[in-house]
Structure formats: structure tokens, C-alpha cells
BALOBA-1460 file (C-alpha; in Angstrom, 3 decimals):
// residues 299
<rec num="1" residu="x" x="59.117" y="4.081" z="30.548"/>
<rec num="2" residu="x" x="60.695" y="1.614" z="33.008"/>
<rec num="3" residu="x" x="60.781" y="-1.207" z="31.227"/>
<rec num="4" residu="x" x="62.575" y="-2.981" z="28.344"/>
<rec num="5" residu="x" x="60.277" y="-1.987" z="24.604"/>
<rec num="6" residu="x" x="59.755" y="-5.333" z="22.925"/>
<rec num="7" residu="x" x="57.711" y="-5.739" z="19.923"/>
<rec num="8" residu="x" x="54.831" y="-7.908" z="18.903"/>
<rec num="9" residu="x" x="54.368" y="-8.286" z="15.019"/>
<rec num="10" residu="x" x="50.869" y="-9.755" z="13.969"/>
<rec num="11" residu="x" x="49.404" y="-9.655" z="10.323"/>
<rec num="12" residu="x" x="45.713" y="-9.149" z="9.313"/>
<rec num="13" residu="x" x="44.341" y="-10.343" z="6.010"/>
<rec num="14" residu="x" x="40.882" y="-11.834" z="4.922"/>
<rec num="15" residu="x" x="42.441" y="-15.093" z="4.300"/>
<rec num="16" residu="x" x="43.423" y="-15.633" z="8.067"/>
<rec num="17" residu="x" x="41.244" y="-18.418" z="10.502"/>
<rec num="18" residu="x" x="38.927" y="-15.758" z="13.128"/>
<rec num="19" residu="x" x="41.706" y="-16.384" z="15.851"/>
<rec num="20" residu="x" x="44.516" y="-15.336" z="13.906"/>
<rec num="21" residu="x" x="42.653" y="-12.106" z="12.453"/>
<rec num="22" residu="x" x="41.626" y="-11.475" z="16.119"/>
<rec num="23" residu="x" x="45.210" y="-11.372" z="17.710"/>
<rec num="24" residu="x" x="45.572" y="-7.959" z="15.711"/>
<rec num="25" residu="x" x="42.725" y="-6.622" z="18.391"/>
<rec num="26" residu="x" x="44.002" y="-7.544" z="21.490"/>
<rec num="27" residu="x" x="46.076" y="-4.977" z="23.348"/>
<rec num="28" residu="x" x="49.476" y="-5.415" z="23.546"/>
<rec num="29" residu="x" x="51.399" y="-6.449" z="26.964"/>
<rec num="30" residu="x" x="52.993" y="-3.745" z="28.918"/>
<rec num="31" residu="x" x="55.879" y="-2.233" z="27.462"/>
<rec num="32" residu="x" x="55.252" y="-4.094" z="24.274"/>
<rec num="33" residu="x" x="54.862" y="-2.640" z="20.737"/>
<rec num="34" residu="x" x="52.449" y="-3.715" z="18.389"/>
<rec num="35" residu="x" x="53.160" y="-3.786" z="14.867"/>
<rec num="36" residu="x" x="50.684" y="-4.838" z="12.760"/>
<rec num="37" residu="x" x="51.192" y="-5.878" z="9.059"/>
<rec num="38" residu="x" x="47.826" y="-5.285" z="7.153"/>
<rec num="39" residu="x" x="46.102" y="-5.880" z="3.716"/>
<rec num="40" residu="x" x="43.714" y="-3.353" z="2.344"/>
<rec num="41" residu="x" x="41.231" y="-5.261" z="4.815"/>
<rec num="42" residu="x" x="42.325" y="-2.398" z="7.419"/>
<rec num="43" residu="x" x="42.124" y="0.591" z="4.800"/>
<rec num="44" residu="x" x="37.891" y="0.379" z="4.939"/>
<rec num="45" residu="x" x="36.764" y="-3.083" z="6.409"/>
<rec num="46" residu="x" x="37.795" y="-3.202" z="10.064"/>
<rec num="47" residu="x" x="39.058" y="-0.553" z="12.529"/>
<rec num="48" residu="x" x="41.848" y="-1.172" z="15.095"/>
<rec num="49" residu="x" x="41.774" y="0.853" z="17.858"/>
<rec num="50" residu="x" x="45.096" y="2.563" z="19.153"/>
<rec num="51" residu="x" x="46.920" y="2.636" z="16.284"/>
<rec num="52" residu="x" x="49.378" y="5.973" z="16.115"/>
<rec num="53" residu="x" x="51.605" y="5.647" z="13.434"/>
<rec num="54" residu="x" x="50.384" y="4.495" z="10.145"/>
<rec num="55" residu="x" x="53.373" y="3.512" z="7.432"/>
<rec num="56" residu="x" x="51.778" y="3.482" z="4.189"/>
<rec num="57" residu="x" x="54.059" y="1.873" z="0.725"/>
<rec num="58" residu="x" x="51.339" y="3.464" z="-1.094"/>
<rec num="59" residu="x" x="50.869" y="0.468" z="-3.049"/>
<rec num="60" residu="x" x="47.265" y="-1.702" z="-3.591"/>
<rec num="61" residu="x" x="46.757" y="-5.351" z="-4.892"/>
<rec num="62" residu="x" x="43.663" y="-4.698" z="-7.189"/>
<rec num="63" residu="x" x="41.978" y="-7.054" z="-9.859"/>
<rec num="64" residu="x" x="42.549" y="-6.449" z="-13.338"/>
<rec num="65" residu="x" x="40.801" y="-8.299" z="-16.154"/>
<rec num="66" residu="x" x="42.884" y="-9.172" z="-19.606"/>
<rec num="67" residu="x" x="40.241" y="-9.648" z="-22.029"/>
<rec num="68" residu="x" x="42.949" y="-11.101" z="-24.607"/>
<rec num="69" residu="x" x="43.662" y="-13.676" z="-22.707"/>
<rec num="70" residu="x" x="40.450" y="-13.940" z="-20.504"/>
<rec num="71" residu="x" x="41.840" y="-14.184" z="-17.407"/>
<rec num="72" residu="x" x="41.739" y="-12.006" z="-13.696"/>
<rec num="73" residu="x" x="44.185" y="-11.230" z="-11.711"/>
<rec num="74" residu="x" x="45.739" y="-9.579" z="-8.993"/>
<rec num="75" residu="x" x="48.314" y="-7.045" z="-9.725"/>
<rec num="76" residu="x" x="50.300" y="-4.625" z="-7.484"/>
<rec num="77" residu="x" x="49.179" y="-1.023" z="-8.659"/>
<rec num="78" residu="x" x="49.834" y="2.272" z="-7.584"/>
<rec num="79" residu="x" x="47.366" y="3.354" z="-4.660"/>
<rec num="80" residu="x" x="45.345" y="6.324" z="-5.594"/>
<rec num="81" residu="x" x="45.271" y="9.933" z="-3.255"/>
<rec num="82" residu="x" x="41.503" y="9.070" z="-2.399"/>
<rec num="83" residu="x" x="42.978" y="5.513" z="-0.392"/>
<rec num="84" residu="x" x="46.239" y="7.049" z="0.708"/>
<rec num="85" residu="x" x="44.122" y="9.686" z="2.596"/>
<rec num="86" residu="x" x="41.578" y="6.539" z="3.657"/>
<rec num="87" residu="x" x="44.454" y="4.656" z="5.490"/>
<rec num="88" residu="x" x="46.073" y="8.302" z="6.964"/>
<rec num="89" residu="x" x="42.863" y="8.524" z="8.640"/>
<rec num="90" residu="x" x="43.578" y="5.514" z="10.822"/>
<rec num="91" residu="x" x="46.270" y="7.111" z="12.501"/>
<rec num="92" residu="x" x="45.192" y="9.380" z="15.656"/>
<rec num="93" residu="x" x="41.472" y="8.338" z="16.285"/>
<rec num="94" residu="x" x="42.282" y="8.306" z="19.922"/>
<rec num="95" residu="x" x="45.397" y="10.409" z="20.490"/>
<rec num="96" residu="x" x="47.640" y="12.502" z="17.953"/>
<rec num="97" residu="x" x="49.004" y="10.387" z="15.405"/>
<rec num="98" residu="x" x="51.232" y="10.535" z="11.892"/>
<rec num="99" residu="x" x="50.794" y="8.557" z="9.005"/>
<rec num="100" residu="x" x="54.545" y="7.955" z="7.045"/>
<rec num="101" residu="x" x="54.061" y="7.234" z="3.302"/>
<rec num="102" residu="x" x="56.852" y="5.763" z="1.486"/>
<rec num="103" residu="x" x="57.223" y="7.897" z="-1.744"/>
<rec num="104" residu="x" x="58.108" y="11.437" z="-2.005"/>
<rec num="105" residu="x" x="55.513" y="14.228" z="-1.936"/>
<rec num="106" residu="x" x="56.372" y="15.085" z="-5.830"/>
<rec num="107" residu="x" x="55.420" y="11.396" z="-6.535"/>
<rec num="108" residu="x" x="52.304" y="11.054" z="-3.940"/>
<rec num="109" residu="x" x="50.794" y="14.183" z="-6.043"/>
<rec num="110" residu="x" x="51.163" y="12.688" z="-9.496"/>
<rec num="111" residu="x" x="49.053" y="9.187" z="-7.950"/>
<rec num="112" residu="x" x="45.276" y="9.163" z="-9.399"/>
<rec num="113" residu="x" x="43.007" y="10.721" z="-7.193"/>
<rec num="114" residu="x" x="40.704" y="8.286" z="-7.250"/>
<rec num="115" residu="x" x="41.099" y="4.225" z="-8.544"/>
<rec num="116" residu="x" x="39.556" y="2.693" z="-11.276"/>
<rec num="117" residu="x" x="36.291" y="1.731" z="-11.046"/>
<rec num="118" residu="x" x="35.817" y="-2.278" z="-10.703"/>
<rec num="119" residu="x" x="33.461" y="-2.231" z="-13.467"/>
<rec num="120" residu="x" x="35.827" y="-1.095" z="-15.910"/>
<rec num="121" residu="x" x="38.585" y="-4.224" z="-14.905"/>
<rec num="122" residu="x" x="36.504" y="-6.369" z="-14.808"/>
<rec num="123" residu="x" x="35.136" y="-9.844" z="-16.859"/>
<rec num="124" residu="x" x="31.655" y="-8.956" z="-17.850"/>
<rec num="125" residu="x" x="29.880" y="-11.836" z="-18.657"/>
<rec num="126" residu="x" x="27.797" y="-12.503" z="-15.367"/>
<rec num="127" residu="x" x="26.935" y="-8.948" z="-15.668"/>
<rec num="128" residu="x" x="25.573" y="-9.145" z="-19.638"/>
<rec num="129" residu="x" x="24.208" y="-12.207" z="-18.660"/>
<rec num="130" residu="x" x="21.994" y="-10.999" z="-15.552"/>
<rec num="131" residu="x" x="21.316" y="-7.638" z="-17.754"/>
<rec num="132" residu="x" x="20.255" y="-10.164" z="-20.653"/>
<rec num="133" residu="x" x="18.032" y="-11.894" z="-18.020"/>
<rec num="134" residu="x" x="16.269" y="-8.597" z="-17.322"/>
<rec num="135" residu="x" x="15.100" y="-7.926" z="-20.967"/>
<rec num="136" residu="x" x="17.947" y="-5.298" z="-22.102"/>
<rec num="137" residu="x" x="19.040" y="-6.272" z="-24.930"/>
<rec num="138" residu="x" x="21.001" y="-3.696" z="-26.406"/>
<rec num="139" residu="x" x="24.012" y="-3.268" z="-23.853"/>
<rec num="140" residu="x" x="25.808" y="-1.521" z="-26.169"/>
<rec num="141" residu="x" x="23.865" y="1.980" z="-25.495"/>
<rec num="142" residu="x" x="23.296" y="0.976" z="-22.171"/>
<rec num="143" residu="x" x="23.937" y="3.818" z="-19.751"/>
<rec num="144" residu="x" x="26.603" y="2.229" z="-17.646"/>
<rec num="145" residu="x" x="27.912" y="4.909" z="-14.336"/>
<rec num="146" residu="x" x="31.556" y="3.851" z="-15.684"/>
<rec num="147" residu="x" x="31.258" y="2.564" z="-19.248"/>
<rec num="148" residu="x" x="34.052" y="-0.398" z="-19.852"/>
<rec num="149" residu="x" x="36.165" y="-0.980" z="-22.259"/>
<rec num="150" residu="x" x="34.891" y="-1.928" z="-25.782"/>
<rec num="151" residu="x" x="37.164" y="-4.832" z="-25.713"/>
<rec num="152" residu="x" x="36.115" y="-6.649" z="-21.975"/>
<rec num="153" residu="x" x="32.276" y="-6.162" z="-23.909"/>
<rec num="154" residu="x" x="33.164" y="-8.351" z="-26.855"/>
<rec num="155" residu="x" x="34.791" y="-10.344" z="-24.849"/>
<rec num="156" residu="x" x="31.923" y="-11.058" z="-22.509"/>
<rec num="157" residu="x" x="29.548" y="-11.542" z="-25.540"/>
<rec num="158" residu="x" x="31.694" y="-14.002" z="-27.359"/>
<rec num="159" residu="x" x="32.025" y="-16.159" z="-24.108"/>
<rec num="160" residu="x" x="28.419" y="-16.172" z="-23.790"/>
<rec num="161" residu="x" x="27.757" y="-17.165" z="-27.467"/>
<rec num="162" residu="x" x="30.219" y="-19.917" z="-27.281"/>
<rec num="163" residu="x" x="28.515" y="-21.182" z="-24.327"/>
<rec num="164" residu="x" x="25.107" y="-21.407" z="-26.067"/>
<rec num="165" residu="x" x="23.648" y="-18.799" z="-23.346"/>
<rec num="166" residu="x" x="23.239" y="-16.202" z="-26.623"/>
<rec num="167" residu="x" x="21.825" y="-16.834" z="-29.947"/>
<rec num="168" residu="x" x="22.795" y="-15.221" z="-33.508"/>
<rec num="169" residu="x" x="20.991" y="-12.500" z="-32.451"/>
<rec num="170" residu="x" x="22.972" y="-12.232" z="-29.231"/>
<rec num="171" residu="x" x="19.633" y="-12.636" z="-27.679"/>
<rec num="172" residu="x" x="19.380" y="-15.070" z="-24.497"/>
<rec num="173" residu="x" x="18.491" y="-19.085" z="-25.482"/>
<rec num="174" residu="x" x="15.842" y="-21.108" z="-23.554"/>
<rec num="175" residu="x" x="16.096" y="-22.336" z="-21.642"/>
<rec num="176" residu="x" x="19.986" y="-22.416" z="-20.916"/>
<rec num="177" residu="x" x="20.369" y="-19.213" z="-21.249"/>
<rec num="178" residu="x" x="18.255" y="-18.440" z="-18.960"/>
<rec num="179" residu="x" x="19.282" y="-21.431" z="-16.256"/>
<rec num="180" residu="x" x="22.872" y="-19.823" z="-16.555"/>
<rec num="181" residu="x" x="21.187" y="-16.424" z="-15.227"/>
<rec num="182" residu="x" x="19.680" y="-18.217" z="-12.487"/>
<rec num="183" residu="x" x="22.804" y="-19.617" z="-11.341"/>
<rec num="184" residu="x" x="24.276" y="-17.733" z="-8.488"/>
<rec num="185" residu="x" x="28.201" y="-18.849" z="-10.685"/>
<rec num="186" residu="x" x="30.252" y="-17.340" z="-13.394"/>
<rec num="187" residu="x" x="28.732" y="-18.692" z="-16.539"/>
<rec num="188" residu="x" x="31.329" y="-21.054" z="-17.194"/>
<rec num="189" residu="x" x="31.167" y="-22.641" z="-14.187"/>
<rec num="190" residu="x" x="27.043" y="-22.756" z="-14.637"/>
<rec num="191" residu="x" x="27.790" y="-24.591" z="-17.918"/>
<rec num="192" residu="x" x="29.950" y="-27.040" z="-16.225"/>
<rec num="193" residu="x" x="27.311" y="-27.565" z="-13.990"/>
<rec num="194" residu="x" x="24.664" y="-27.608" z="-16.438"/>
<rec num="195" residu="x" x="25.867" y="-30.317" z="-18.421"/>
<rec num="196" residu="x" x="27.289" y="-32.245" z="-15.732"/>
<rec num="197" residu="x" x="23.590" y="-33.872" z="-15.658"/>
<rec num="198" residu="x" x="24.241" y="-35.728" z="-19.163"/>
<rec num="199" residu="x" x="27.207" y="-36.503" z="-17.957"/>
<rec num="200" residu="x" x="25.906" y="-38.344" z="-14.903"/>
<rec num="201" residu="x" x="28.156" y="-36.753" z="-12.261"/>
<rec num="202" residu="x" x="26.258" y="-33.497" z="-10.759"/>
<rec num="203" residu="x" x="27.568" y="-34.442" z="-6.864"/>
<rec num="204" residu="x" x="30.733" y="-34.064" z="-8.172"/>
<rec num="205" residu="x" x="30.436" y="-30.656" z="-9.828"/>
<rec num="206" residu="x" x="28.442" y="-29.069" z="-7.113"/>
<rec num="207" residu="x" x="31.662" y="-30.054" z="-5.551"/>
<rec num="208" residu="x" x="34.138" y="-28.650" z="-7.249"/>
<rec num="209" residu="x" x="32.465" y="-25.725" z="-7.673"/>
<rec num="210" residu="x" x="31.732" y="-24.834" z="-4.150"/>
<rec num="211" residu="x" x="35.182" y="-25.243" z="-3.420"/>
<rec num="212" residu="x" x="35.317" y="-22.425" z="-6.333"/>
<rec num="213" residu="x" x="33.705" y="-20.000" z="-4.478"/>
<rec num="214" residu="x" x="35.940" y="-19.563" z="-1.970"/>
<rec num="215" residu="x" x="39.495" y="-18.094" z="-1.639"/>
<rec num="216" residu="x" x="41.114" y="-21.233" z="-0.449"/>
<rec num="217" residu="x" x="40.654" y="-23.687" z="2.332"/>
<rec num="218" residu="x" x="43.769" y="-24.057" z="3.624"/>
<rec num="219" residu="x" x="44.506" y="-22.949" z="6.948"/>
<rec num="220" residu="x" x="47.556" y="-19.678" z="7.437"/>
<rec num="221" residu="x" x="50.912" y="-21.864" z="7.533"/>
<rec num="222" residu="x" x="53.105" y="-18.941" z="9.292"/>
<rec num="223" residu="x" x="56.549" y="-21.345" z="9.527"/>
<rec num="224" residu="x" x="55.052" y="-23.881" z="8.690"/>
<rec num="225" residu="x" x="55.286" y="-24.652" z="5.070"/>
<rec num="226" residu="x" x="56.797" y="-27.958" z="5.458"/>
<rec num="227" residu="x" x="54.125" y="-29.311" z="7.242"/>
<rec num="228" residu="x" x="51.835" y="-27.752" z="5.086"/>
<rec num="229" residu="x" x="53.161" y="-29.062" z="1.659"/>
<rec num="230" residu="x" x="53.164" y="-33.089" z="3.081"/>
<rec num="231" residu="x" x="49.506" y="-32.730" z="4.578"/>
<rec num="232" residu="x" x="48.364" y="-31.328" z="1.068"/>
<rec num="233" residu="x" x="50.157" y="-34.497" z="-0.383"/>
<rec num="234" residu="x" x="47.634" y="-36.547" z="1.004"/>
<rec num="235" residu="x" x="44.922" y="-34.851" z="-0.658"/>
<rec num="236" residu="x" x="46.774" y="-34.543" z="-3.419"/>
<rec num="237" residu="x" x="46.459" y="-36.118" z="-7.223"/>
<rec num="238" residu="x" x="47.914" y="-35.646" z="-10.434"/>
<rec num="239" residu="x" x="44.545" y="-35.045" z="-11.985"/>
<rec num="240" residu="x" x="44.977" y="-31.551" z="-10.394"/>
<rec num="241" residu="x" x="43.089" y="-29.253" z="-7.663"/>
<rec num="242" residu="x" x="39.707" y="-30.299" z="-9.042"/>
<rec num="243" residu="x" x="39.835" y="-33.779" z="-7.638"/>
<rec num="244" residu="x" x="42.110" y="-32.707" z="-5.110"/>
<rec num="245" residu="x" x="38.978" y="-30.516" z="-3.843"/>
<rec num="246" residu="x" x="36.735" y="-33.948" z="-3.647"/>
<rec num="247" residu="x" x="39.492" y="-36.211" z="-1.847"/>
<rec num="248" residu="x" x="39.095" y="-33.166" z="0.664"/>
<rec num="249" residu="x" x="35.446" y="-32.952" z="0.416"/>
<rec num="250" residu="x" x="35.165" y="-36.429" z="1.077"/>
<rec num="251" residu="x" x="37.201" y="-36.919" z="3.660"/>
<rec num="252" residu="x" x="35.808" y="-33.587" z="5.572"/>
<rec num="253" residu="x" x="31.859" y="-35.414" z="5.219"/>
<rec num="254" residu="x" x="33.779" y="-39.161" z="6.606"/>
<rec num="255" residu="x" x="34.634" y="-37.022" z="9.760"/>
<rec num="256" residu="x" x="31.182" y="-36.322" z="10.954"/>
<rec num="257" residu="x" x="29.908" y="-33.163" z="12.093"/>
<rec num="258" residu="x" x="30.607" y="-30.159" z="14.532"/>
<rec num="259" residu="x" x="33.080" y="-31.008" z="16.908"/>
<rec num="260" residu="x" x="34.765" y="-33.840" z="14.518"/>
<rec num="261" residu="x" x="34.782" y="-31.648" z="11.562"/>
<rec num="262" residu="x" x="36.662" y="-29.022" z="13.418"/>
<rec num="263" residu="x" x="39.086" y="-31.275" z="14.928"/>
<rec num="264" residu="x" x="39.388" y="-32.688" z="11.529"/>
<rec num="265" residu="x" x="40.488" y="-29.262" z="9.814"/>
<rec num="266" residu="x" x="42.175" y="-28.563" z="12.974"/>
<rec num="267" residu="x" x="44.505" y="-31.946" z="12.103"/>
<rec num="268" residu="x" x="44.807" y="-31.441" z="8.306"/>
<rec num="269" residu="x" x="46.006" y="-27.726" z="8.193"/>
<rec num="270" residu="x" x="42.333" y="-26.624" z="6.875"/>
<rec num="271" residu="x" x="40.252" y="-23.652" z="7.546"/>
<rec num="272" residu="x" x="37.193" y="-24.887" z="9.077"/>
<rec num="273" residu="x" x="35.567" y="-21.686" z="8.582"/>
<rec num="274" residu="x" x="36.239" y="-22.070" z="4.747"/>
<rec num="275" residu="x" x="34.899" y="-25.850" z="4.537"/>
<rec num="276" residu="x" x="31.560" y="-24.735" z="6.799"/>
<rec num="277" residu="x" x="30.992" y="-21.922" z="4.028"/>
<rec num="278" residu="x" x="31.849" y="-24.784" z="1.063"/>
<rec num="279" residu="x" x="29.438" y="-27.156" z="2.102"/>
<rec num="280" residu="x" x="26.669" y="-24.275" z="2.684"/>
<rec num="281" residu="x" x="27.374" y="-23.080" z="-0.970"/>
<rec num="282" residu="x" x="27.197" y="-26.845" z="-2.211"/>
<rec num="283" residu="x" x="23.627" y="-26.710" z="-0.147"/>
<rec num="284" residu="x" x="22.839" y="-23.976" z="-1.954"/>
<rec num="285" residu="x" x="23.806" y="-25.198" z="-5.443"/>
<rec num="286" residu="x" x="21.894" y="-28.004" z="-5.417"/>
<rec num="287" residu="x" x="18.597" y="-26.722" z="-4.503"/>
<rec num="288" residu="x" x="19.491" y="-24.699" z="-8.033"/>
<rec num="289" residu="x" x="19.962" y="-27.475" z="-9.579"/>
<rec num="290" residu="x" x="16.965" y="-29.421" z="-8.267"/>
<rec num="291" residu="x" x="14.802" y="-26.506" z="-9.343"/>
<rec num="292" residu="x" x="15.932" y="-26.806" z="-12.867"/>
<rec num="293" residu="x" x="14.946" y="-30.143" z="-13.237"/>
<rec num="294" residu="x" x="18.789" y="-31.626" z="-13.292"/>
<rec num="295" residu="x" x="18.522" y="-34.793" z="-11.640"/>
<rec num="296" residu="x" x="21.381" y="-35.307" z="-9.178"/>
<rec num="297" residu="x" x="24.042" y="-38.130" z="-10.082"/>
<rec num="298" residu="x" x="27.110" y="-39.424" z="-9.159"/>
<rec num="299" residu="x" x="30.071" y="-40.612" z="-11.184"/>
């Protein structure tokens, strides 16, 4: 076309700063081709415009709940026909495109044709607790749209009991129980919180637990490990990420607001988008905790 064809690679994943995710928009320079390398953020969330060729692996990070060991996490699984089709359908919305899927067309029609439900991989307990909250007792014969397993159930109401939120009758205490339902955190976390008042360090908690809430708040480090790993050493401590999370929190307050704060993040390899939503969750948190009568403390 008269001109040398370079290439220009960018990825696109929710855990990217805004800048970063918004390089994938821009158009590419003349005689350049974009590539970009996306998470399942692209399949439904956000549309690119020009795309043409769609290569698909046909694979999907979902969440998957092990009741055994109580524990999430994020497994590679098998994409279903319903989400193959989903990401075709970004190839061609402004010209003729093709979509390339890496697997064989004997293997793409043995995928599901739709993906499991989220309800039925997932931990329970906020849900049996909010449903508890509500006055239905009986969950068991509770018409669910996608009924989960027996075993993530038990689960869920074994946590719950052990964390005093359900009595012998598996019916919701006061008034923990209910405080737990009020709290806008998984109920372990809400008993962490909870009892953090006796323990005379609620600032603390409300802490840590904001920082919780969100994926992570470290900045992308694309070639840049190195520099990465020695500015998280000076967060750092051998007590773990807990108290890692207040050294940051700390320091992050010390450096003032708006244009400090930003520079701050900006120095330290952090996503200032991340802390901004930390310290409105923290906001958040404590006006629960205020309106439960927990007076806030400080270790």
C-alpha cells in the first residue's frame, strides 16, 4: 500500500490504569497494524471499533468455587458456543471481517452451548445471608433460577454458623447476624470488622478491608518488574499484605490530596484510580460502622 506494514501490539484488561486501557482505542498510524491482546473485557464490556480479524483460543478465565476447601478461584475453562459466537461478532461491524478460532470444528461443536451459571460456582454465604435478612428461612426449597450444588449450600451455612451470624436453628442472631447483612462485605470480612471494636483497632480494619475490595492497587508493570518488585519492598513487611496495605494507606493519606496523591501513585508504581476507589470504600465502611454503634479506634 506504499509503505512499509509495521505493527502496534497493545493489551486491554480491567486491571490496566484509564491511559493504558485507552491506547487500545486510538487509531493506529498509517501503515501500521494494530494488534490488540484482550481479556474477556472485549467479549461484552467495551467495543473497539475497526477490528477485522478476530483470533479466538476459545478459552475463558472464569471463577470457580471449591467448597472443600472454601476457596475461589480463577481457572482457565473451555469457552462455551454462546461466547465463541459473542466475540465472532466483533469482527466486521464496519467492513467484512473473519473471526479464526483455534480448535477444530469437531472440537468447537462438542464446547457447552452456554457457561455455567455464576450462581452455581459460586461461595454462597453473602447470598444465604442477605436471603436470611429478608425473612426466608428455608433456602433449601427455595426456588433458585439455577439451583447450586448441595455441597457450596452446606458450605455456606456452616460458615455462617461458625461465625455466630446463624443460630441452632440456622435462623439469623441479633443482632450480629443481622449487622453482618448490613455490611456491604463477605461475612468474614464483616466479622473481622465487627469485632475489631473489642479489639480497639476499627481504623485499621476499615483499612484492610477496603484495600479488599479491590483487584489490586498496583499500577501495570509492562517491563518493568524490577522496578516494580524494589518499590513494593518499601511497603513491604513480613507480617504479610495486610499491613503491607496500611504502610500504603498511610503513606498515600501523608501525601495530601489531588494533585499530590496522583503524583504520589504516579512515583510508587500505584494505580491512583484503585487508591481513589479504596479510600471511597473505607468512607463508606465507616459510616456502616458508625451506624451500628461500633465506636471507631485505633491500635
Amino acid at each position: 500500500n506504499g509503505g512499509p506494514e509495521r505493527f502496534l501490539v497493545n493489551p486491554l484488561y480491567a486491571g490496566l490504569s484509564s491511559a493504558q486501557q485507552m491506547e487500545a482505542f486510538q487509531p493506529a498510524p498509517r501503515y501500521t497494524r494494530k494488534i490488540v491482546v484482550a481479556s474477556n473485557v472485549a467479549e461484552t464490556s467495551v467495543t473497539i471499533e475497526g477490528v477485522v480479524y478476530v483470533v479466538d483460543c476459545c478459552f475463558v478465565k472464569q471463577k470457580a468455587y471449591d467448597p472443600k476447601r472454601g476457596m475461589e478461584s480463577l481457572l482457565t475453562a473451555e469457552a462455551s458456543q454462546a461466547s465463541a459466537n459473542q466475540r465472532a461478532g466483533r469482527a466486521g461491524r464496519v467492513r467484512p471481517g473473519k473471526c479464526y478460532r483455534l480448535t477444530t470444528e469437531t472440537l468447537f461443536r462438542t464446547l457447552p452451548l452456554t457457561g455455567p451459571p455464576e450462581m452455581v460456582r459460586s461461595d454462597l454465604a453473602a447470598t444465604v445471608l442477605q436471603l436470611k435478612a429478608l425473612g426466608i428461612d428455608n433456602i433449601m426449597n427455595f426456588e433458585w433460577l439455577s439451583p447450586p450444588p448441595a455441597a457450596n449450600m452446606l458450605k455456606a451455612l456452616e460458615l455462617l454458623y461458625a461465625l455466630q451470624a446463624l443460630d441452632d436453628d440456622a435462623r439469623l442472631t441479633r443482632p450480629l447476624g443481622m449487622h453482618l447483612a448490613e455490611l456491604p462485605l463477605e461475612p468474614q470480612l464483616g466479622k473481622a470488622l465487627l469485632v475489631s471494636g473489642e479489639l480497639g483497632c476499627v481504623e485499621e480494619m476499615l483499612t484492610v478491608a477496603a484495600y479488599l475490595q479491590v483487584q489490586s492497587v498496583w499500577g501495570a508493570s509492562r517491563g518493568r518488574q524490577k522496578a516494580l518488585d524494589e518499590v513494593r519492598e518499601r511497603f513491604a513487611v513480613a507480617e504479610g499484605d495486610a499491613v503491607t496495605a496500611l504502610n500504603i494507606h498511610a503513606a498515600y493519606c501523608k501525601a495530601g490530596g489531588g494533585r499530590h496523591a496522583a503524583q504520589f501513585a504516579e512515583r510508587n508504581m500505584l494505580s491512583h484510580r484503585a487508591l481513589v476507589r479504596v479510600t471511597d470504600i473505607r468512607q463508606q465502611l465507616l459510616r456502616h460502622v458508625q451506624r451500628v454503634g461500633l465506636v471507631v479506634s485505633s491500635a
